[in-house]
C-alpha positions, -999 to +999 in steps of 0.1 A: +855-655-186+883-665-166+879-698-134+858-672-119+833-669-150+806-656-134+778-682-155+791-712-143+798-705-108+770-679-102+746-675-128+737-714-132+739-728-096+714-700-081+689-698-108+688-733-114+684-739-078+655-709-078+639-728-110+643-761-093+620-747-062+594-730-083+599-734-127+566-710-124+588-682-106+554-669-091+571-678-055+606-658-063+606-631-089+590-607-068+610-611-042+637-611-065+628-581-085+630-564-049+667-567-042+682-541-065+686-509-055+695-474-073+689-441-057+656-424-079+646-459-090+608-471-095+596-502-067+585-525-092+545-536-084+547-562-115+517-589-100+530-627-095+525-642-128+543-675-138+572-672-163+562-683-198+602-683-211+635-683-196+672-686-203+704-685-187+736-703-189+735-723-222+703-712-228+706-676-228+680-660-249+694-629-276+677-599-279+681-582-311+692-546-318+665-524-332+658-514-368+663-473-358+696-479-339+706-503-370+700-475-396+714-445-370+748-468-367+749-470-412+750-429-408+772-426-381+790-451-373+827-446-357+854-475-349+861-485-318+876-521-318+897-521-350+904-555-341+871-570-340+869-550-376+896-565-389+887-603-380+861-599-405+861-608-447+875-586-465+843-578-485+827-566-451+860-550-440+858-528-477+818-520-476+824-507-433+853-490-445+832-469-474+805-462-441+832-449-421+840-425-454+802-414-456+805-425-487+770-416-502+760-449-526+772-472-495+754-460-472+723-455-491+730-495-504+728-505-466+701-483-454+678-500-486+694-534-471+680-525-434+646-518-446+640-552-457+617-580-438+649-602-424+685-590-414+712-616-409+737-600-382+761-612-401+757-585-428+780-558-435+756-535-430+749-546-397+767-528-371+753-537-337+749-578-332+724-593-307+729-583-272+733-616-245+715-608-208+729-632-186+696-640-175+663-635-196+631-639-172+595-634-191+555-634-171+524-622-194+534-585-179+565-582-177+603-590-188+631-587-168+668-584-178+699-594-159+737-590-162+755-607-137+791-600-127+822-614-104+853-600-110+845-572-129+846-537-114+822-522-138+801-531-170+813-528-206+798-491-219+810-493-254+805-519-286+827-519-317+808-493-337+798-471-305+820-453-284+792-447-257+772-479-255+764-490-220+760-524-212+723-527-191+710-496-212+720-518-242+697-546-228+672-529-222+674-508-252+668-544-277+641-556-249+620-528-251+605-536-290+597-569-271+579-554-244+543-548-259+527-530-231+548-551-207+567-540-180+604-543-180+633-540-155+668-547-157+694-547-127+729-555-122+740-586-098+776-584-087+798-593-064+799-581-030+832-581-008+841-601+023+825-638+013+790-646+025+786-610+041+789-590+018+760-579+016+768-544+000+769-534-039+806-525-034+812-487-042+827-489-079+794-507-085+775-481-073+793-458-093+788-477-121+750-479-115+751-438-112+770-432-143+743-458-163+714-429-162+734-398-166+723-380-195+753-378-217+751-419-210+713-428-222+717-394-252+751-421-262+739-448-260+706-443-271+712-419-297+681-433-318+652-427-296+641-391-282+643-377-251+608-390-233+617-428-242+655-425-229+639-416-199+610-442-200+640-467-205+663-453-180+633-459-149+636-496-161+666-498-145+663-511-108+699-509-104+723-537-086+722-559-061+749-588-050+749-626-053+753-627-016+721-607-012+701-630-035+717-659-014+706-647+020+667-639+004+671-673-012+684-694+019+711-708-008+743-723+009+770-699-001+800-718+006+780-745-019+787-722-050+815-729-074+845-708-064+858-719-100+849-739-131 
């Protein structure tokens, strides 16, 4: 988080402004959705249609993990944050410790868990928590996922059970059992250097937004799907655009924004 946190001086003051001039969205998602940029990615043609749910800020909406990646993590999992394994009880710390053995009755114990009608991702056997966008943005065709960024020079592309897990994929990954028939997008917005113009996704960014859709990425970090619906999930992803970008579209005052909390 840091002074700099990027939800209170970015996230909040822009699309509370953009909510503030049209809570339907109909005027500025499009226009929006047009900003991002990836070489190879699809130009979204999603119709004006006026959000039915939103959330950002301290009303960011979770997106839970899927039921297949949930049972592929019980026979496979592998540490990555022993710390984050260690803060937990003991109880879980002893029945994660028996998956990471392969132990045979565990894992059959969880996978009978994980088949039931509600999972608490609380549970031992639950190895992938909800996943946060920074901002949630929902019409009657489509859903939209964004992670925004300051100070960051790339996205997080692992979790505590996965050493391959990136960030947007991971999004976009939970929001697709939500899409039904919908379309979806996701797309970075970051940072761009030199103030109020700059303008461009700054070039570790743009690495970043390469490396997302390489194959050994999406085969990693979306080890539970096949081939055809990495791919479908991949196109979702528009890519990244910057806050100062979305500023100049916008006509938002730049030098208004929080430089820190």
């Amino acid at each position: 988080m840091g002074l700099q946190d990027s939800t209170v001086t970015r996230v909040e003051p822009i699309f509370d402004e953009l909510l503030a001039r049209d809570e339907t969205g109909v005027s500025w998602l499009p226009r929006l959705l047009a900003l991002p940029t990836r070489p190879g990615a699809i130009t979204p043609c999603t119709p004006a249609l006026p959000l039915v749910r939103s959330g950002w800020g301290d009303a960011e909406i979770p997106l839970a993990p899927p039921r297949e990646l949930l049972l592929w993590l019980v026979k496979n999992a592998t540490l990555v944050d022993a710390l984050a394994h260690q803060k937990t009880s003991p109880l879980t710390r002893e029945k994660r410790d028996r998956l990471l053995k392969h132990d045979p009755d565990t894992i059959r114990d969880a996978l009978t868990r994980l088949t039931g009608a509600q999972v608490s991702d609380r549970a031992w056997y639950v190895l992938e928590g909800c996943t946060w966008p920074d901002v949630y943005l929902e019409t009657e065709r489509a859903l939209v996922v964004i992670e925004g960024k300051r100070t960051e020079r790339a996205p997080t592309t692992y979790t505590t059970w996965m050493a391959i897990r990136h960030q947007m994929l991971r999004h976009l990954d939970c929001a697709w059992e939500l899409r039904a028939g919908r379309d979806l997008f996701g797309f970075f917005i970051v940072e761009g250097v030199g103030g109020a113009t700059g303008l461009a996704v700054p070039p570790s960014w743009q690495s970043a937004v390469a490396d997302t859709v390489k194959a050994d990425a999406l085969t990693a970090s979306l080890p539970h799907r096949r081939e055809p619906e990495r791919d479908a999930i991949a196109r979702c992803f528009l890519g990244a655009t910057t806050w100062q970008t979305v500023c100049r579209e916008f006509d938002i005052a730049w030098s208004e924004l929080p430089d820190s909390i």
